[in-house]
C-alpha positions as CSV (number, residue, x, y, z in Angstrom):
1,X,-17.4,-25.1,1.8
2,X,-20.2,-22.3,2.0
3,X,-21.8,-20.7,-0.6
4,X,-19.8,-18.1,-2.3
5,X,-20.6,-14.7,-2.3
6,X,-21.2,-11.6,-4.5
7,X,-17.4,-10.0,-5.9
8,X,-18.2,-6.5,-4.6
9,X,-19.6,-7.5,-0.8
10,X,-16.5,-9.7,-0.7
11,X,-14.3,-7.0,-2.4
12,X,-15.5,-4.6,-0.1
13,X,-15.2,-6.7,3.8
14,X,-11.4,-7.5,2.4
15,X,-10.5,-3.9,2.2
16,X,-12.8,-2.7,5.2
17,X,-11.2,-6.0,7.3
18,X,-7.5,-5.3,6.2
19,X,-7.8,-1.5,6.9
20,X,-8.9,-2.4,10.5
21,X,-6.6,-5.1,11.2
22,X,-3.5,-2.9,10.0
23,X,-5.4,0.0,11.8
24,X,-4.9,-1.8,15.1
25,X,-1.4,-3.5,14.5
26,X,0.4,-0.3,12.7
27,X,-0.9,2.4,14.6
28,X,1.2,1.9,17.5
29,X,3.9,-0.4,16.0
30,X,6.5,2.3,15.6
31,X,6.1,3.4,19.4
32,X,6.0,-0.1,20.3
33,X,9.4,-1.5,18.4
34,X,11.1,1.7,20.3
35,X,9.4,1.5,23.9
36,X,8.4,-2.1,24.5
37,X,11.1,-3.7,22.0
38,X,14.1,-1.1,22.7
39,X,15.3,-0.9,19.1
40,X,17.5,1.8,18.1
41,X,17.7,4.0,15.2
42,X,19.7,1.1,13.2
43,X,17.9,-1.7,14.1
44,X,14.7,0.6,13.6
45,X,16.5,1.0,9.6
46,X,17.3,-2.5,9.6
47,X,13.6,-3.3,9.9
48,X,12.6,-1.3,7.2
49,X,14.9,-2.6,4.9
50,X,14.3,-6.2,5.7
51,X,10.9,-5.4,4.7
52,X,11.2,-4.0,1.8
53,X,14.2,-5.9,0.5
54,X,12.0,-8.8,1.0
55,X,9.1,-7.6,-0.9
56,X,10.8,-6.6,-4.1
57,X,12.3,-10.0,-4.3
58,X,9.2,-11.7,-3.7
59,X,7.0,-9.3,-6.0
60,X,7.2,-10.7,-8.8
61,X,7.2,-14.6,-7.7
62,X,3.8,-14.5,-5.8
63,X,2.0,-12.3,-8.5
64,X,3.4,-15.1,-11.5
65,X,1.8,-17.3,-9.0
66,X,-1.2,-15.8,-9.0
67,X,-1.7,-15.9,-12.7
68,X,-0.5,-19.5,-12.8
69,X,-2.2,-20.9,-10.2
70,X,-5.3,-18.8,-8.8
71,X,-6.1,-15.4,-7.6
72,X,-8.2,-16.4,-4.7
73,X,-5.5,-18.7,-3.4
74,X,-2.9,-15.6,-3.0
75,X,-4.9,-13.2,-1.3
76,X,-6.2,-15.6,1.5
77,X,-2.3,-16.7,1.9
78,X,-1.4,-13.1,2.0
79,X,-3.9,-12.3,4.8
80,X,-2.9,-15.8,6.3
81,X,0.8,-14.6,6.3
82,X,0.4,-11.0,7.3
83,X,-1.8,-12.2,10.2
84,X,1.0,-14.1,11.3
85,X,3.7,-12.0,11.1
86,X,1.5,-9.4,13.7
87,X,0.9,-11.9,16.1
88,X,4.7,-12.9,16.1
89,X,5.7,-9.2,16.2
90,X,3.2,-9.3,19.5
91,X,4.6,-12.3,20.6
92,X,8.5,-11.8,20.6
93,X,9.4,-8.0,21.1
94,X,13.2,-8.6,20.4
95,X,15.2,-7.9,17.6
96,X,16.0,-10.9,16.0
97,X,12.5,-12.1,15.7
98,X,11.2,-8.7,14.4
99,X,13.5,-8.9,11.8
100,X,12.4,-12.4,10.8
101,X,8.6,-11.3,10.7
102,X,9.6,-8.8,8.3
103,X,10.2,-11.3,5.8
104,X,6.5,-13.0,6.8
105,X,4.9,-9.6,6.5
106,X,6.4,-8.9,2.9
107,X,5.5,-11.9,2.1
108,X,1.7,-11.1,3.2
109,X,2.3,-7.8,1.4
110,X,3.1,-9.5,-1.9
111,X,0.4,-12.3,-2.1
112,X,-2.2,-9.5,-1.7
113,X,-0.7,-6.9,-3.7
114,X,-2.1,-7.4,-7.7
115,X,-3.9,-10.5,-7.0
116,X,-6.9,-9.0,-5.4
117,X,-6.6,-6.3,-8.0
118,X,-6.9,-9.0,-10.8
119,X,-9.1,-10.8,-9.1
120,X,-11.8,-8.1,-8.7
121,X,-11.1,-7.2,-12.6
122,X,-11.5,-10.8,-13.6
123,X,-14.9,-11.1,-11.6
124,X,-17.1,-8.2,-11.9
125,X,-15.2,-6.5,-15.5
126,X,-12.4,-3.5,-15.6
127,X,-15.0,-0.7,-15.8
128,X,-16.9,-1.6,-12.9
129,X,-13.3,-2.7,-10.8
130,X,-12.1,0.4,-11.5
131,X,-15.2,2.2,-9.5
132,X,-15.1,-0.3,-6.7
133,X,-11.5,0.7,-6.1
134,X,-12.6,4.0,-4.9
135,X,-15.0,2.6,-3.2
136,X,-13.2,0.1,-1.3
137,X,-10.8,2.7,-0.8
138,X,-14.3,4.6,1.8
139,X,-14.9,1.4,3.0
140,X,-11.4,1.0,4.4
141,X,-11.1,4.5,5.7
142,X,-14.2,3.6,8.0
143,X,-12.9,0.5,8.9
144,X,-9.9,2.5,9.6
145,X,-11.2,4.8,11.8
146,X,-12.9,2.2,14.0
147,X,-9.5,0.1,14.2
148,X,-7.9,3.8,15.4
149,X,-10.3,4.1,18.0
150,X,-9.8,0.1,19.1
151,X,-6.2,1.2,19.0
152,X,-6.7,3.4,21.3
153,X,-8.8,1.6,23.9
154,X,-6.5,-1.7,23.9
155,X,-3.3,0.3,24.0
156,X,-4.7,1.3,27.5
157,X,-4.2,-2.4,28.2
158,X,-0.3,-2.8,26.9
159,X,0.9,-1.9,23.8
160,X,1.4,-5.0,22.5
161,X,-2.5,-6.1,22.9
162,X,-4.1,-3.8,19.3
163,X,-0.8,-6.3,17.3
164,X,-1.8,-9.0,18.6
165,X,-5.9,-8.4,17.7
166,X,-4.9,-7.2,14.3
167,X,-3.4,-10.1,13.8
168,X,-6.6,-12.6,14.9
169,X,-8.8,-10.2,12.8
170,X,-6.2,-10.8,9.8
171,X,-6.6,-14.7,9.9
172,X,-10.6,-14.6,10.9
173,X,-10.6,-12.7,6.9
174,X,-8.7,-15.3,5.7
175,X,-11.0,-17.7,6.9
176,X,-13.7,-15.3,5.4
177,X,-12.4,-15.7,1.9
178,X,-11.8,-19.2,1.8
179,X,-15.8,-19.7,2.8
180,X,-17.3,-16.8,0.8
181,X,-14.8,-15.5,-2.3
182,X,-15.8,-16.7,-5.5
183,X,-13.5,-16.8,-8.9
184,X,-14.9,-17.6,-11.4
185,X,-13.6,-15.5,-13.9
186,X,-9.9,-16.6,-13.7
187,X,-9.1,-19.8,-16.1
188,X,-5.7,-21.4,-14.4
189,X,-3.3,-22.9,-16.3
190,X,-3.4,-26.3,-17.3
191,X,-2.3,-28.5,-14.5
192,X,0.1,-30.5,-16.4
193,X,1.7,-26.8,-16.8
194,X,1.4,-25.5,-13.6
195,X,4.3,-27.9,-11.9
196,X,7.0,-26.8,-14.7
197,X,8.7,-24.1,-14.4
198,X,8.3,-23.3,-18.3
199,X,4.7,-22.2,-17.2
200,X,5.6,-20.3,-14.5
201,X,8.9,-18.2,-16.3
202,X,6.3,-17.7,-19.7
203,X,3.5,-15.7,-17.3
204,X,6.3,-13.8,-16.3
205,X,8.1,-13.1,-19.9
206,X,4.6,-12.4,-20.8
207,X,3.9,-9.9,-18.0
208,X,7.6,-8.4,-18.9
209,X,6.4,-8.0,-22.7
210,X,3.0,-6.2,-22.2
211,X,4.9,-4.0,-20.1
212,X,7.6,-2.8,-22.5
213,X,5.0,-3.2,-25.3
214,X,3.3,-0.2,-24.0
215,X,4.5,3.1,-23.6
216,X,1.5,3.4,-20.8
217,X,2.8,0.9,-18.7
218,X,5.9,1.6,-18.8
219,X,5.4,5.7,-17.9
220,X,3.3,4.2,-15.0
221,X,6.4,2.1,-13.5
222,X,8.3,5.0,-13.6
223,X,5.6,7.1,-11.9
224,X,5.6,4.0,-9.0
225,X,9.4,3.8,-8.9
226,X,9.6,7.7,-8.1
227,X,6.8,7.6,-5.5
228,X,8.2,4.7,-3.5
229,X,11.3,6.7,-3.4
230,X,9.7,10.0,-2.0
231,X,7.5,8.1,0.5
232,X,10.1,5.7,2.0
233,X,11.4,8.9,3.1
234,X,8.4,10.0,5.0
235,X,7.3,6.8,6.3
236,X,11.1,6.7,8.5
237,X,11.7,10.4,9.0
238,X,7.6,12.1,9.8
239,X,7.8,10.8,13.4
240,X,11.7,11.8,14.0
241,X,10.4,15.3,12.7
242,X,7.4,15.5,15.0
243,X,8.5,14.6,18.1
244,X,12.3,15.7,17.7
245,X,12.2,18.8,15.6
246,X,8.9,19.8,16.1
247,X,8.2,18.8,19.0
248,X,4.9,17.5,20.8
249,X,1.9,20.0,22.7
250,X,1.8,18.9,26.3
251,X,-2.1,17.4,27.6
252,X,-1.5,14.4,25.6
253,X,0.8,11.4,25.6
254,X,2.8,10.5,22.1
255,X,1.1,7.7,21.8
256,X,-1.9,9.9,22.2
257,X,-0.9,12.0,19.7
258,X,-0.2,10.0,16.9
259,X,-3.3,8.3,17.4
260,X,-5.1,11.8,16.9
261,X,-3.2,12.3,13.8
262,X,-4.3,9.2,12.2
263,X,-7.3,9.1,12.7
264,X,-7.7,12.8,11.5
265,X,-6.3,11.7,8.3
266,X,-9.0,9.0,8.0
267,X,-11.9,10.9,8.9
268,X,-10.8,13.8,6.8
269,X,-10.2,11.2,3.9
270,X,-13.3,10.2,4.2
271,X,-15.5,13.3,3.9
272,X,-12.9,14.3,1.1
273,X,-12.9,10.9,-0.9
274,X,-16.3,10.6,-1.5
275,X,-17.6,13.6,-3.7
276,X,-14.1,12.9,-6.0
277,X,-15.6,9.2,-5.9
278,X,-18.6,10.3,-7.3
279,X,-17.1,13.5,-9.9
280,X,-13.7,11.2,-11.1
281,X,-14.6,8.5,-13.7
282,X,-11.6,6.3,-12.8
283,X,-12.2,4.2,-15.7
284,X,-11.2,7.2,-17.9
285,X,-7.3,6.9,-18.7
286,X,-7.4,10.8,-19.2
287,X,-9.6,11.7,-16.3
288,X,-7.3,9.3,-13.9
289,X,-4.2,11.0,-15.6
290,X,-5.7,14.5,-14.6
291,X,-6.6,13.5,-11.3
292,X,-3.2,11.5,-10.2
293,X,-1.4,14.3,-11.5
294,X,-3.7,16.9,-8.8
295,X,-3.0,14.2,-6.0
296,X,0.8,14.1,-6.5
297,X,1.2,17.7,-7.1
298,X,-0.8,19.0,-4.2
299,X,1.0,15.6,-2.1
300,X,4.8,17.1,-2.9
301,X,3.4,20.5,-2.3
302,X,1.7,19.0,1.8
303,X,5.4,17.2,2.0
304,X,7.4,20.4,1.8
305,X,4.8,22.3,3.9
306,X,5.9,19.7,6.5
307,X,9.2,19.9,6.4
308,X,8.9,22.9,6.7
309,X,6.6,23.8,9.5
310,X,7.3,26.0,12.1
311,X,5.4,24.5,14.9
312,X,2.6,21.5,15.4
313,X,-0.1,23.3,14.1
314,X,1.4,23.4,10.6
315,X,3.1,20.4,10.6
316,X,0.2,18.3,11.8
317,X,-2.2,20.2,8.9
318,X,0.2,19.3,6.5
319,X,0.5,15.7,7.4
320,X,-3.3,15.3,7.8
321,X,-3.7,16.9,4.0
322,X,-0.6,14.6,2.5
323,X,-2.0,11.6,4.1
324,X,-6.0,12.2,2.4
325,X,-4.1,12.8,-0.9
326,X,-1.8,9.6,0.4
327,X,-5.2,8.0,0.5
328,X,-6.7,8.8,-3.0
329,X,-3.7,7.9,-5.0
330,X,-3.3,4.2,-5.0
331,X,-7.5,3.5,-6.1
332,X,-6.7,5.5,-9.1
333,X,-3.7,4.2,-9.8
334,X,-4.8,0.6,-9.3
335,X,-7.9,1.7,-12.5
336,X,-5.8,3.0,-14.5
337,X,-3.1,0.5,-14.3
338,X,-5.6,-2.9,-15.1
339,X,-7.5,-1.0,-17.5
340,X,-6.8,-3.5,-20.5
341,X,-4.2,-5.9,-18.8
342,X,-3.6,-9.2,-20.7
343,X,-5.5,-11.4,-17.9
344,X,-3.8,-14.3,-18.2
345,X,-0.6,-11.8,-16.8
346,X,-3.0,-9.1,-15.0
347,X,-1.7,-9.9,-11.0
348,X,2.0,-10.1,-12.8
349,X,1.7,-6.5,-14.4
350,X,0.7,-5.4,-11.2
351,X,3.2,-7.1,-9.4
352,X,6.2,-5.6,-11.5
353,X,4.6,-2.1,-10.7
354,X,4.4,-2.8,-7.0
355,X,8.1,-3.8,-7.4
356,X,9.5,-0.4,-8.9
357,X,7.5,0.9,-6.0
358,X,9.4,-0.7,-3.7
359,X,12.7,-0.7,-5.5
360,X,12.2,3.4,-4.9
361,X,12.1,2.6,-1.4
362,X,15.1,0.0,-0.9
363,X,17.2,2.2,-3.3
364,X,16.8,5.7,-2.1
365,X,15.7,5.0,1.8
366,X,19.0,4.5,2.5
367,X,20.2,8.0,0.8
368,X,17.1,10.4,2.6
369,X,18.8,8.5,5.7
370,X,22.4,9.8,4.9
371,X,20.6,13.0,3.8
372,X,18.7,13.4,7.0
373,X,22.0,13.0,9.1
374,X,23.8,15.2,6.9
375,X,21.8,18.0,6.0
376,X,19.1,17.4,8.5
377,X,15.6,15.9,8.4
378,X,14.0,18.7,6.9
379,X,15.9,19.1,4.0
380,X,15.7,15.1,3.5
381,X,11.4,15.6,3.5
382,X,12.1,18.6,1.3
383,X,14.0,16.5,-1.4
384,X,12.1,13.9,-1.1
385,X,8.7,15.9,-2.3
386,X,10.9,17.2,-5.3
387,X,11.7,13.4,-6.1
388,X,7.8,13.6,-7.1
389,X,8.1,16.1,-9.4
390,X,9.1,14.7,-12.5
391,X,6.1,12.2,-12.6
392,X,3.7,15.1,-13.0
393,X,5.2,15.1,-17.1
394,X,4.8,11.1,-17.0
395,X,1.6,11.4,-16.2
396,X,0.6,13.6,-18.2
397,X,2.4,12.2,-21.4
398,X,0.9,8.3,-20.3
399,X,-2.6,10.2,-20.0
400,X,-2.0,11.8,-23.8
401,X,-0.5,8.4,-25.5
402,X,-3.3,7.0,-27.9
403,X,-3.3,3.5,-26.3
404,X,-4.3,5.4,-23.0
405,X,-7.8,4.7,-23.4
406,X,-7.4,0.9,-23.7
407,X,-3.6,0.3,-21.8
408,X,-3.5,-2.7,-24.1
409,X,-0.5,-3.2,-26.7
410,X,-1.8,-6.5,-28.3
C-alpha cells in the first residue's frame, strides 16, 4: 500500500470526486429512466421508494459498523457500492434491474453517510472538521460544475454514457482511499468483540443513549425528520412542475434545460458559499443554530416561491436560490451535529440522524404524491415548505440549550 496522505487533501478529493461522479450520473438520470428506460409515473415512485426504504433500513447497520469495525473501511465500500449501482443503472435500462440497483445505491448512500463525517472528526479534531465541512462543501460545488459540463458533452453521445463515467470515476475514488486515506484516530473494537453481536448491538444502544441523553440531539433528529419530509417532495414533484405546469422556453432541449438549471445552482452556490464560509464559525452551536435557522427559513420561503411561479423566469430563480440554500445546509448541520459525539458511537449518531431524514421521505413521499394528484402539484410544493416550518423553533431552542456549546450529555 502507498503512503497515506494528509486528512484534509484526502477529505477534500472525496467530496470534490463524489460531487463529480454524482454530477455526471444524476444529472440526466431522471430524463434517462423516462426516455431511454420508458418508466412511468409508478414505476418512477417505485424507484424512489426502493431507495429510500432501503436506506433507512440499512442506516443504522452500516454506521454501527463503522464504529465497530473502521471508518475508512465504510466509506471506500460506500463509493465501491454506489459506483456499482451507476454502472448497472447504465448497463440494464429496464425496470426490474433499476429497482434492484436502488438497493446497491442506498447501500453506497449509507456506508458514506456518518462515517466520513466521523472519520474526518476523529483525524484532524471537531473544531477544525467542522470548518472543513464547509469547505468540502466549495470543493464539491466545483467539482460539480465541471461534472455538469461533462454531462453535457457525453450526453451528446447517448444518455446513458455521463452514468456509466460517474460510475468508473466512483470506483477510481475508491481505489484512491484505499491507497491514500489514513485513520489513525479511530481505536476499533477489540477483535475478539467485533465477530459477536453483543459488540455490534452495545455501539448501537450506545448511540441510541447519547441521543436521548441530550436534548440537542434529539431537537436535531426532529429538525432532520421534518426536512426529509419537505424535500422528498421536491426531489419527485420540481421536474413534473417545470416541464408540465410551467412549462419549458423553446431554443433549448429539456435535457438542455435542466442541465442549465444545475449548474446555475452550483455556480451561484459557489460565489454565495464562500464569504458565509469565511463570516459563520460552524464550530459555534449558537452561530450554526442562527445560521441553519436563515437557510431553512429563506429555503421554505424559495419552495413556495416555486410553487408558485407564474412562468420560467420565477420558477427557475426560485429553484436556483432553494438549491444554494439546499447546498449550505447539510455542512452546518454535519458541525453542529459531531460537535462532542461520544467517538466510539460518532458514525452511529450520525447514522440515526440520516435515518429520521430519510424516514421523512419514505413516510410522507407517498402523501405529497396523493396530495399532488389531489389538490395539484402546486399545492403539494406549497405544503411541503410549511412542513419546514416548525424546525425554525427546534433550532432555535437546540441552539439556546446549555449543552449546546459541547452537544455532549456524558
Amino acid at each position: 500500500m502507498l503512503k497515506t496522505s494528509d486528512p484534509t487533501r484526502v477529505y477534500l478529493t472525496l467530496s470534490a470526486g463524489l460531487s463529480f461522479a454524482f454530477a455526471l450520473a444524476y444529472t440526466l438520470q431522471g430524463l434517462y429512466f423516462v426516455t431511454v428506460a420508458g418508466l412511468d409515473p409508478l414505476q418512477l415512485l417505485l424507484i424512489g421508494a426502493a431507495l429510500e426504504g432501503a436506506a433507512f433500513m440499512l442506516e443504522v447497520p452500516t454506521g454501527v459498523m463503522a464504529d465497530v469495525y473502521s471508518r475508512r473501511r465504510s466509506v471506500i465500500l460506500g463509493c465501491v457500492c454506489l459506483g456499482a449501482a451507476m454502472l448497472l443503472v447504465a448497463a440494464f435500462p429496464v425496470f426490474p434491474a433499476l429497482l434492484l440497483t436502488q438497493i446497491v445505491s442506498a447501500a453506497g448512500y449509507t456506508f458514506l453517510s456518518g462515517a466520513q463525517q466521523a472519520w474526518l472528526a476523529d483525524e484532524v479534531g471537531e473544531d477544525q472538521a467542522a470548518h472543513l465541512y464547509l469547505l468540502g462543501s466549495q470543493y464539491g460545488r466545483a467539482a460539480g460544475i465541471a461534472g455538469i459540463v461533462a454531462t453535457a458533452a457525453l450526453a451528446i453521445l447517448d444518455l446513458h454514457i455521463p452514468i456509466l463515467v460517474g460510475g468508473v470515476v466512483a470506483l477510481v475514488l475508491g481505489l484512491y482511499l484505499w491507497l491514500r486515506m489514513p485513520e489513525n484516530g479511530f481505536s476499533p473494537a477489540p477483535r475478539g468483540e467485533q465477530q459477536t453481536w453483543a459488540a455490534l448491538s452495545e455501539t448501537l444502544r450506545r448511540g441510541v443513549r447519547e441521543v436521548r441523553a441530550s436534548c440537542v440531539l434529539t431537537l436535531l433528529m426532529l429538525t432532520a425528520l421534518l426536512y426529509g419530509a419537505s424535500s422528498e417532495a421536491l426531489d419527485r414533484l420540481n421536474d413534473f412542475l417545470l416541464v408540465v405546469e410551467v412549462g419549458l422556453p423553446g431554443g433549448l432541449s429539456a435535457a438542455n434545460w435542466f442541465i442549465v438549471l444545475a449548474l446555475t445552482v452550483q455556480v451561484v452556490g459557489l460565489g454565495v458559499t464562500e464569504p458565509l464560509r469565511r463570516r459563520i464559525n460552524p464550530a459555534d452551536a449558537q452561530a450554526a443554530s442562527l445560521a441553519l435557522r436563515w437557510v431553512l427559513g429563506l429555503s421554505a420561503a424559495a419552495l413556495l416561491a416555486f410553487a408558485y411561479a407564474p412562468g420560467f423566469g420565477w420558477a427557475a430563480l426560485a429553484l436556483v436560490v432553494h438549491g444554494v440554500l439546499r447546498g449550505l445546509y447539510s455542512p452546518l448541520y454535519d458541525a453542529w451535529i459531531n460537535r462532542g459525539l461520544n467517538p466510539a458511537s460518532r458514525a452511529t449518531v450520525n447514522s440515526i440522524a440520516s435515518q429520521a431524514d430519510a424516514l421523512g421521505q419514505v413516510t410522507f413521499g407517498p402523501v405529497f404524491g396523493v396530495l399532488g394528484n389531489v389538490l395539484g402539484v402546486r399545492s403539494a410544493l406549497a405544503l411541503a415548505a410549511l412542513v419546514r416550518l416548525p424546525a425554525l423553533p427546534l433550532l432555535g431552542r437546540a441552539g439556546g440549550r446549555p449543552d449546546a456549546a459541547d452537544a455532549d450529555p456524558h
